[in-house]
C-alpha positions in Angstrom: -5.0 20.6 -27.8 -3.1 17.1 -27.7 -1.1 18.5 -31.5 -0.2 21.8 -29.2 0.8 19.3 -26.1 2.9 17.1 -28.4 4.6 19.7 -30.2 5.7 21.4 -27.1 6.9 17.8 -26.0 8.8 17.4 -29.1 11.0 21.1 -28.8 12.2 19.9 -25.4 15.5 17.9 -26.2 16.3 14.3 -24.6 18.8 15.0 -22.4 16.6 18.3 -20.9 13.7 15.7 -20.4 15.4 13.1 -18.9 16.8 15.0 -16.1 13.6 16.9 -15.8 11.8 13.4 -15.0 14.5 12.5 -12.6 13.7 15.7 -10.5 9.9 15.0 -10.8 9.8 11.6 -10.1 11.5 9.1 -7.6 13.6 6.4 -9.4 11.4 3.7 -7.0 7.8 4.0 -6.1 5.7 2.7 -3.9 2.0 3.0 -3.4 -0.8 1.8 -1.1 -4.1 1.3 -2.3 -7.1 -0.4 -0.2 -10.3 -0.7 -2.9 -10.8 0.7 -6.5 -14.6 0.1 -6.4 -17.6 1.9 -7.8 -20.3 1.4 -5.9 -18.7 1.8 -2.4 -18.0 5.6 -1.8 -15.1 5.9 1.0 -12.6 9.1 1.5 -9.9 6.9 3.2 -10.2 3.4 1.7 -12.0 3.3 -1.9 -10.8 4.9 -5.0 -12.5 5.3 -7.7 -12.6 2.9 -10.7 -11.1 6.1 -13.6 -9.5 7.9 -11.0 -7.2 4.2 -10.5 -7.3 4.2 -14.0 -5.6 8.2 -14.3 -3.8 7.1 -11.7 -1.8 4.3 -13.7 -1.8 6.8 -16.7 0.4 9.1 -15.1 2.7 6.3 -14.0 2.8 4.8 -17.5 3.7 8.2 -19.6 6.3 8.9 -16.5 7.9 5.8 -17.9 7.9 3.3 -14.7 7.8 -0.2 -15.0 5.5 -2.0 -13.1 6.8 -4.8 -10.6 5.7 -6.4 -7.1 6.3 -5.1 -4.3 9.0 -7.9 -2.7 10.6 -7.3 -6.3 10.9 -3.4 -5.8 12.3 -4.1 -2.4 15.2 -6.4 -3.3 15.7 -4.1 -6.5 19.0 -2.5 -6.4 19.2 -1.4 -10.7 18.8 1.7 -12.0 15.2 1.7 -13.7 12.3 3.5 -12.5 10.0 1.1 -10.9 6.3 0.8 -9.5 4.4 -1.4 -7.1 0.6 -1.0 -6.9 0.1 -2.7 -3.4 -3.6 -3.3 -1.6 -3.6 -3.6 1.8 -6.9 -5.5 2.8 -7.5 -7.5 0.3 -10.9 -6.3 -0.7 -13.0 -7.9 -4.1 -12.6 -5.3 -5.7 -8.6 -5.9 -5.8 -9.4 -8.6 -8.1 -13.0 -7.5 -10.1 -11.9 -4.1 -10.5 -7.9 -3.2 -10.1 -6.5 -6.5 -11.7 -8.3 -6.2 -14.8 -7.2 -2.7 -15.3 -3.6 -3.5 -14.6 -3.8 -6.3 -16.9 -4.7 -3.6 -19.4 -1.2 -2.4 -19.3 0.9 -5.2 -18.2 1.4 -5.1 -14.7 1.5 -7.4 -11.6 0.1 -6.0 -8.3 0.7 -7.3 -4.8 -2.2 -7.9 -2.3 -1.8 -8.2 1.6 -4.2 -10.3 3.1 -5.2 -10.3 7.0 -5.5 -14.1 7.2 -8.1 -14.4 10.0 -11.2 -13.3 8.4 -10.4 -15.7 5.1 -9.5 -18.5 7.7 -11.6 -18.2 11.3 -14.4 -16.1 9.3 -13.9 -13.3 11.9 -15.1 -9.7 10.8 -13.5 -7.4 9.7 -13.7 -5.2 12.1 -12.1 -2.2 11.2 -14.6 -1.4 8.7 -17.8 -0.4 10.2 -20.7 -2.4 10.9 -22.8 -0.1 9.3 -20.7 -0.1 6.2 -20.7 -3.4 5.8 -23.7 -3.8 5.5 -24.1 -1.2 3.5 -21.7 -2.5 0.9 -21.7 -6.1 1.6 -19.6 -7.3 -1.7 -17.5 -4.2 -2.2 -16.2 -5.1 1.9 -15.7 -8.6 1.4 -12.6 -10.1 0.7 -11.9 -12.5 -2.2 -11.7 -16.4 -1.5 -8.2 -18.5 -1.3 -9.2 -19.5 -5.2 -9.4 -15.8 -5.9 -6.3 -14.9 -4.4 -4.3 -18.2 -6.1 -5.8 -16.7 -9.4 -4.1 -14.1 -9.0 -0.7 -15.2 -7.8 -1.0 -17.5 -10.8 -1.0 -13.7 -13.1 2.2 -12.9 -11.4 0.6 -11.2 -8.5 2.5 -11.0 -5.4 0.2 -12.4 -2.4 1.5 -11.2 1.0 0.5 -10.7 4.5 -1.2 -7.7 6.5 -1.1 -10.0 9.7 -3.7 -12.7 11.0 -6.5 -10.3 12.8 -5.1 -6.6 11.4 -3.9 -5.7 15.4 -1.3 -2.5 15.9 1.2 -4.9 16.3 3.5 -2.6 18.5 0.8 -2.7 21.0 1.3 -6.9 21.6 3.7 -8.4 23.8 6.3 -11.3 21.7 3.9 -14.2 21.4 1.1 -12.9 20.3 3.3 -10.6 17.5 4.9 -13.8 16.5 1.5 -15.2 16.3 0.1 -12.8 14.1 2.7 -12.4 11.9 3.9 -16.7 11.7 0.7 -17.8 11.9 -0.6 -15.5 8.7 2.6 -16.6 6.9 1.9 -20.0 7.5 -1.9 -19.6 6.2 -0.8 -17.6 2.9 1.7 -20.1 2.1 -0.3 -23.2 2.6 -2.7 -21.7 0.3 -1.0 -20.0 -2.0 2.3 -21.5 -2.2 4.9 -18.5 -1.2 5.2 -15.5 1.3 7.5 -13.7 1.9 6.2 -9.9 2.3 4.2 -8.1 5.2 2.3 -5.4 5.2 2.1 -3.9 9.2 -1.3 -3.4 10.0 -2.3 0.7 10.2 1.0 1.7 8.8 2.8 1.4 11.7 6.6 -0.1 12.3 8.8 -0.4 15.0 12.2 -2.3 15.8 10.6 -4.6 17.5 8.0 -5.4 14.9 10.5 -5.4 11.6 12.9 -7.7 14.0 9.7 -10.4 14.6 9.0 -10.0 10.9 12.5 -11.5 9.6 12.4 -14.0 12.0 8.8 -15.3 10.8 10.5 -15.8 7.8 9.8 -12.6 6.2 12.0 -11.1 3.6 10.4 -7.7 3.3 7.9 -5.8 5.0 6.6 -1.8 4.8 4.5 0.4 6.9 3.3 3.8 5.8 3.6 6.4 8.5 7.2 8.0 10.0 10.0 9.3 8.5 11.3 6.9 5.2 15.0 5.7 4.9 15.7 3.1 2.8 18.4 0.5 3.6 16.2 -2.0 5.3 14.3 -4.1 3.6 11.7 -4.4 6.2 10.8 -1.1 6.7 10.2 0.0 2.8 8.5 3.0 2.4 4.9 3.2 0.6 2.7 6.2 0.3 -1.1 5.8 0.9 -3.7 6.7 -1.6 -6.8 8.0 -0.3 -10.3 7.8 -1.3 -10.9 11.1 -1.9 -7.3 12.1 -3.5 -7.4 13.9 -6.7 -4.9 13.9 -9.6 -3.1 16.9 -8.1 -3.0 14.9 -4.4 -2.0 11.8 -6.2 0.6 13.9 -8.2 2.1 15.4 -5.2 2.5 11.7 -3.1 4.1 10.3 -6.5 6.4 13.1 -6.4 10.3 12.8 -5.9 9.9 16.2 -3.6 7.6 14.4 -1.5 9.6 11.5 -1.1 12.8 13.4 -0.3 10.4 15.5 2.4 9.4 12.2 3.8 12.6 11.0 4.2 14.1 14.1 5.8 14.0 15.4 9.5 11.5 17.8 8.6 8.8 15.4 8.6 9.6 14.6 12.3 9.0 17.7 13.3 6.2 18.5 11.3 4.5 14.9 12.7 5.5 16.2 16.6 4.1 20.0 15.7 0.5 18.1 14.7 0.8 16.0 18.0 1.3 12.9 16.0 3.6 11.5 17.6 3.4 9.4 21.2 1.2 7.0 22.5 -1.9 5.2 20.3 -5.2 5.0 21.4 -5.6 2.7 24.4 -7.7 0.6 22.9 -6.1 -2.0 20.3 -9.8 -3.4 18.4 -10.5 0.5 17.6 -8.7 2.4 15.0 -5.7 4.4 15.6 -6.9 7.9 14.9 -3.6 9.8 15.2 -1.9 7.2 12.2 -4.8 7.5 10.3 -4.6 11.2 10.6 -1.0 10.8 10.1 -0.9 8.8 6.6 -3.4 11.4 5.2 -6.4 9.6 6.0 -10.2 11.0 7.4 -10.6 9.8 10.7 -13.4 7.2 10.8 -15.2 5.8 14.1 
């Protein structure tokens, strides 16, 4: 079978490939994982340990480099770039993910919400029952972890002090969360300079407080992409529960090109996701989750 595959690959001329790939894939890409862990079975947050591992396959024979993700945001070249990106900053970001992108190479980025590592706050948006459930797999690493990493070429930036919506919170306590996590990351680790915004979401208001924490680039997942600011970069989430063909469809340039278009506006206003969030700020946002691809979870 892999003779037949190669032989087919080999009858297809350079050219005819190369502008095959550049329909198929986007020439930047930029994706959002939250665990790669075994033992912890979650739809929305935890991928498995060989499905991360296809995952990175497909990226690797598609021919993309991996980088950060503040590196793929200032990028302005021509080559076909990936940042593998962990919002949470779960163990499993370093037992599991790092040693597989080691395998190959690669840097990832991790975005930490400061409060838990610092004030020893839970983490709240992960249930209770979960947690207790899978006490080590919903941990997060330790400041030695995450300078470990950063020492590997990692990129370590922030998802915020306590992981609020921050469109929700007047000035201070945005510049709060966003300042205050900066300061924590870079006492510890030596550099930030990336956010990610907690629950995907981005505003004006939010990408505005951002640069003026210091920031230098920040993403959210859900709306319409554009690039051209380099705090609103697009990522794509990757679920739990998607499959080769799901994660073959987000990585697509089709997708991307969807995403960025006014279609996806009015797809997002014909589900109803579009508006006002739920009232309540400590719960989480059902409508983004639902938007980014995501179960909703209680």
């Amino acid at each position: 079978m892999a003779a037949e595959a190669s032989a087919t690959v080999q009858i297809v001329p350079g050219p005819v490939r190369r502008g095959l790939d550049s329909v198929r894939w986007p020439r930047r890409l930029l994706l959002c994982f939250h665990a790669v862990d075994e033992t912890w079975s979650d739809p929305s947050l935890s991928v498995p340990p060989p499905v991360f591992e296809h995952f990175l396959d497909t990226l690797l024979r598609a021919g993309y480099r991996g980088t950060t993700f503040g590196e793929i945001a200032r990028d302005r070249g021509r080559d076909r770039l990936a940042a593998i990106t962990f919002d949470d900053a779960y163990t499993s970001v370093g037992r599991v993910a790092a040693p597989l992108l080691d395998e190959i190479g690669w840097p990832g980025t991790v975005f930490v919400p400061t409060a838990p590592l610092v004030d020893g706050t839970p983490l709240y948006w992960v249930g209770s029952d979960i947690q207790a459930l899978h006490p080590v797999a919903t941990a997060q690493p330790g400041w030695e972890q995450l300078v470990g990493l950063a020492g590997r070429g990692w990129e370590v930036g922030s998802h915020s002090r306590t992981h609020r919506l921050l469109s929700r919170l007047d000035d201070g306590e945005l510049m709060h969360e966003l300042a205050g996590s900066r300061a924590e990351i870079t006492a510890a680790v030596g550099a930030c300079t990336s956010v990610s915004y907690p629950w995907g979401e981005v505003d004006a208001r939010v990408a505005a407080a951002a640069r003026s924490a210091g920031y230098t680039a920040g993403s959210g997942l859900a709306g319409r992409f554009s690039w051209g600011d380099d705090m609103r970069v697009p990522r794509v989430a990757v679920a739990g529960d998607d499959g080769p063909r799901r994660f073959a469809l987000k990585a697509s340039r089709p997708f991307w090109a969807f995403r960025a278009s006014p279609l996806w506006h009015a797809l997002e206003s014909a589900r109803g996701l579009r508006g006002p969030r739920d009232a309540d700020p400590v719960s989480p946002p059902r409508k983004i989750a639902q938007k980014l691809g995501f179960r909703a979870r209680t």
